[in-house]
C-alpha positions in Angstrom: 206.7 -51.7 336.5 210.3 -51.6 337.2 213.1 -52.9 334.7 216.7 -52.7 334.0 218.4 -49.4 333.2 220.4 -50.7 329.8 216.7 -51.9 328.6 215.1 -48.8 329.3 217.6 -47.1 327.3 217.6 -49.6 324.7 213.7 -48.7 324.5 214.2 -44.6 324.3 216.3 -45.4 320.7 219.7 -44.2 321.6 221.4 -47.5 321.5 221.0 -50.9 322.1 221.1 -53.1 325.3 224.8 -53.9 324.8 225.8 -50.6 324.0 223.4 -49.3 327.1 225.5 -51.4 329.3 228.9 -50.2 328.2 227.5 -46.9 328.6 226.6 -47.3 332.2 230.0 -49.1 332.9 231.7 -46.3 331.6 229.5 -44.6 334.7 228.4 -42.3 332.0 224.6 -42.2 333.1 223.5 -40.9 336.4 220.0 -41.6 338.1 218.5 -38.5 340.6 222.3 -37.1 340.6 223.7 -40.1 341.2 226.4 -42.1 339.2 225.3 -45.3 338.2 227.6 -48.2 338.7 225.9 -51.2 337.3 223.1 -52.3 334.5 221.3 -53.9 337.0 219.9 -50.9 338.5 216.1 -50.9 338.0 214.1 -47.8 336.8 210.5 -47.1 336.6 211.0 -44.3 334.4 210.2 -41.5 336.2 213.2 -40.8 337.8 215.9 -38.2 336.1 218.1 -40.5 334.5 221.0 -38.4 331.8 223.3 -40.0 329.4 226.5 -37.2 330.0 224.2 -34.9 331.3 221.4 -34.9 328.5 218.0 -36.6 329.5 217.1 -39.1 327.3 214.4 -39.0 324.7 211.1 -40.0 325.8 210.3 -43.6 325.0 207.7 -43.7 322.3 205.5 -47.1 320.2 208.0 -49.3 318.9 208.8 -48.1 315.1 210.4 -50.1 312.2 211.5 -49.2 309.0 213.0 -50.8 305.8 215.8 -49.1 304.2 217.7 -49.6 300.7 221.7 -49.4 302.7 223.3 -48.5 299.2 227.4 -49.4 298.8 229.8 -47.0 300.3 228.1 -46.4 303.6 229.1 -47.8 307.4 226.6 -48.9 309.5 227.8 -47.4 312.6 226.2 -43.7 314.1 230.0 -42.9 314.5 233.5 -44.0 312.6 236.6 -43.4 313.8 237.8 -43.3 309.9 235.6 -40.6 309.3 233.5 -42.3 306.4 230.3 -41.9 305.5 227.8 -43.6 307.7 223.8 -45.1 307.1 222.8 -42.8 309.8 223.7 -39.5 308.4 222.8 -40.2 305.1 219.1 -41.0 305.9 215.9 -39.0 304.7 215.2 -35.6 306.8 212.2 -36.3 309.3 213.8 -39.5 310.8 213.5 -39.7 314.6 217.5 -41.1 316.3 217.2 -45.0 315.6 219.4 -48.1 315.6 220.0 -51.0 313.3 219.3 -54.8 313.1 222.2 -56.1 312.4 224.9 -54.9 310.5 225.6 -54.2 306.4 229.0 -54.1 306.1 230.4 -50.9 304.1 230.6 -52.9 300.1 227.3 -54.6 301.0 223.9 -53.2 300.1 220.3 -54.0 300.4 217.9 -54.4 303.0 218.9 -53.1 306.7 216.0 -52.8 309.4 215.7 -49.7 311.2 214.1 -49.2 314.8 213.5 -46.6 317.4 213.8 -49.4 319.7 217.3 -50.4 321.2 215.9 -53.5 322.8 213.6 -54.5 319.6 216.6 -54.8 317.8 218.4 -56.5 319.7 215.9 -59.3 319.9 215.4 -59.4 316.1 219.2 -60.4 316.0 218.5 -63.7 317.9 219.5 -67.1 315.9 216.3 -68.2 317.8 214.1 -66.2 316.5 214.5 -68.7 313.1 214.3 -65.2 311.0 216.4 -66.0 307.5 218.3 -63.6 305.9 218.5 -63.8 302.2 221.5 -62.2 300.1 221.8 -62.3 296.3 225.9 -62.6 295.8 227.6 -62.0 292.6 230.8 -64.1 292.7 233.6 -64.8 290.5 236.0 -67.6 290.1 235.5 -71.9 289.4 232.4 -73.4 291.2 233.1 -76.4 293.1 230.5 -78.0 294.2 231.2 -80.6 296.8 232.9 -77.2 298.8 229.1 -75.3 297.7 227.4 -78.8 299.8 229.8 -78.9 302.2 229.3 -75.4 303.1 226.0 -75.8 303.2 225.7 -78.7 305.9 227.9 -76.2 308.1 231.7 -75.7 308.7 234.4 -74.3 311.0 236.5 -71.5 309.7 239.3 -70.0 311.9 237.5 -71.5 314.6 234.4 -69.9 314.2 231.4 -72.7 313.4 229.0 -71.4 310.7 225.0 -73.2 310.7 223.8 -74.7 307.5 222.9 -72.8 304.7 221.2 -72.7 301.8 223.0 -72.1 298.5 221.3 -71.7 295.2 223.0 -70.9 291.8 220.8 -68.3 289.7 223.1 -68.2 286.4 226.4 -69.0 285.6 228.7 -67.6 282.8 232.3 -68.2 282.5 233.4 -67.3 285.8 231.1 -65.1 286.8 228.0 -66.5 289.0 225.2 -65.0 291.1 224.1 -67.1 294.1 221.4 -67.3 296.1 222.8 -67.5 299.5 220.4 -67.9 302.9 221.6 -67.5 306.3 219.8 -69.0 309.5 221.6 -66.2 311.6 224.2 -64.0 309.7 227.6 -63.7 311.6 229.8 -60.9 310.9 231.5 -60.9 307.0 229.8 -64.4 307.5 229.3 -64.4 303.3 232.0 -63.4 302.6 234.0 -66.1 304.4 232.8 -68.7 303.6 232.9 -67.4 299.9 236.4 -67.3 300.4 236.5 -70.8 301.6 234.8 -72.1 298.6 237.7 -70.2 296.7 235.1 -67.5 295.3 235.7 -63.7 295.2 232.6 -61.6 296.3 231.9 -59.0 293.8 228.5 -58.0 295.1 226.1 -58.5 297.8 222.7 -57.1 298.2 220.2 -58.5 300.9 217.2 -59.6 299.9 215.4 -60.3 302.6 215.2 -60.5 307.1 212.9 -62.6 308.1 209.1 -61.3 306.9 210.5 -58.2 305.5 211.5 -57.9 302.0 213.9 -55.4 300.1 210.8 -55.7 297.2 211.1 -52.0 295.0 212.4 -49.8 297.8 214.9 -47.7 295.7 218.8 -47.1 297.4 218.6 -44.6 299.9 214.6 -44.8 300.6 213.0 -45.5 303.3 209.5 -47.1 304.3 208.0 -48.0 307.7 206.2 -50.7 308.7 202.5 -50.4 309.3 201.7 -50.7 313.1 199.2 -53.4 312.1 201.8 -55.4 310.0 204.3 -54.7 312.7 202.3 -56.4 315.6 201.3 -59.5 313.2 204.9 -60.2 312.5 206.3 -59.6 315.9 203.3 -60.6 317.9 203.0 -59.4 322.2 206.3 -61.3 323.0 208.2 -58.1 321.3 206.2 -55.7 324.3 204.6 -53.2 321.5 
């Protein structure tokens, strides 16, 4: 069955759809010899398709694993400041895979990993309805009618953030930890609207994304998800 290029290279676990796309813009993948010009171009898989040259790696099952993203680390497979990066810093044995979503580099915690471009990319969906739990160490006064108004939803620098849920776990002084949860999780999303409440972020550590939880996974380990567990929470719609 025929399908578009950038999701059949999202599927072989080199990168996901978007970046698949950019990829073949940048008429960086060629099909039978030939230079590919759009992400439209439909494959069956059989033909010789390269990425500069290199044949891609054979599409396997659909993987996922939970990993403990510990502080200090970007998650990016390359950065152009040369710091340390999740995917060089995981456990020997692990095949090329791509993140849900993002930890930024002084946020730790949960992060999915998948050996499925295209998985991923669907796991990031708002309407998928998957929360995303953070425990967030704060510092400074708590106001809460800026807490409640967060929590209904607001606009900051033009970007519109969804409700959210905001629970205070202990308070001492200034220093609290929050229980924040996210219906979708926009870039630095916590942290902004931190700052609008006039709160300083001092840690961050993910709890939870969606079904999956952090639970005792130590920083820097890594477990996978049982192929059972893994069909029951993303049922035939995620094309196991």
């Amino acid at each position: 069955m025929a399908e578009r290029l950038a999701k059949f290279m999202a599927r072989s676990g080199i990168c996901s759809r978007r970046e698949a796309e950019k990829l073949i813009e940048q008429q960086r993948v060629t099909i039978n010899g030939e230079i590919v010009k759009t992400p439209a171009t439909l494959v069956e898989g059989s033909e010789n398709i390269l990425l500069d040259g290199e044949k891609l790696p054979k599409v396997e099952n659909t993987r996922l694993w939970l990993y403990h993203k510990p502080v200090g680390l970007v998650t990016t497979h390359k950065d152009e400041k040369n710091r340390a990066t999740v995917f060089e810093n995981l456990p020997a044995g692990m095949p090329r895979v791509v993140s849900v979503g993002r930890l930024d580099l002084n946020s730790e915690g949960l992060l999915l990993l998948t050996n499925n471009g295209e998985l991923s990319r669907k796991l990031e969906l708002p309407q998928n309805g998957w929360k995303r739990r953070y425990k967030v160490r704060v510092h400074g006064i708590l106001n809460k009618n800026k807490l409640s108004e967060i929590e209904k939803g607001v606009t900051i620098d033009g970007v519109d953030y969804g409700a959210t849920k905001i629970e205070v776990e202990s308070q001492n002084g200034t220093n609290s930890w929050l229980c924040i949860t996210l219906n979708e999780g926009k870039n630095r999303e916590i942290r902004k609207l931190m700052k609008y409440a006039g709160l300083e972020v001092a840690r961050l550590i993910r709890l939870s994304y969606g079904p999956f939880q952090l639970g005792s996974l130590k920083k820097g380990e890594v477990k996978e998800v049982a192929q059972k567990v893994l069909k029951e929470q993303l049922g035939s719609s995620f094309e196991l």
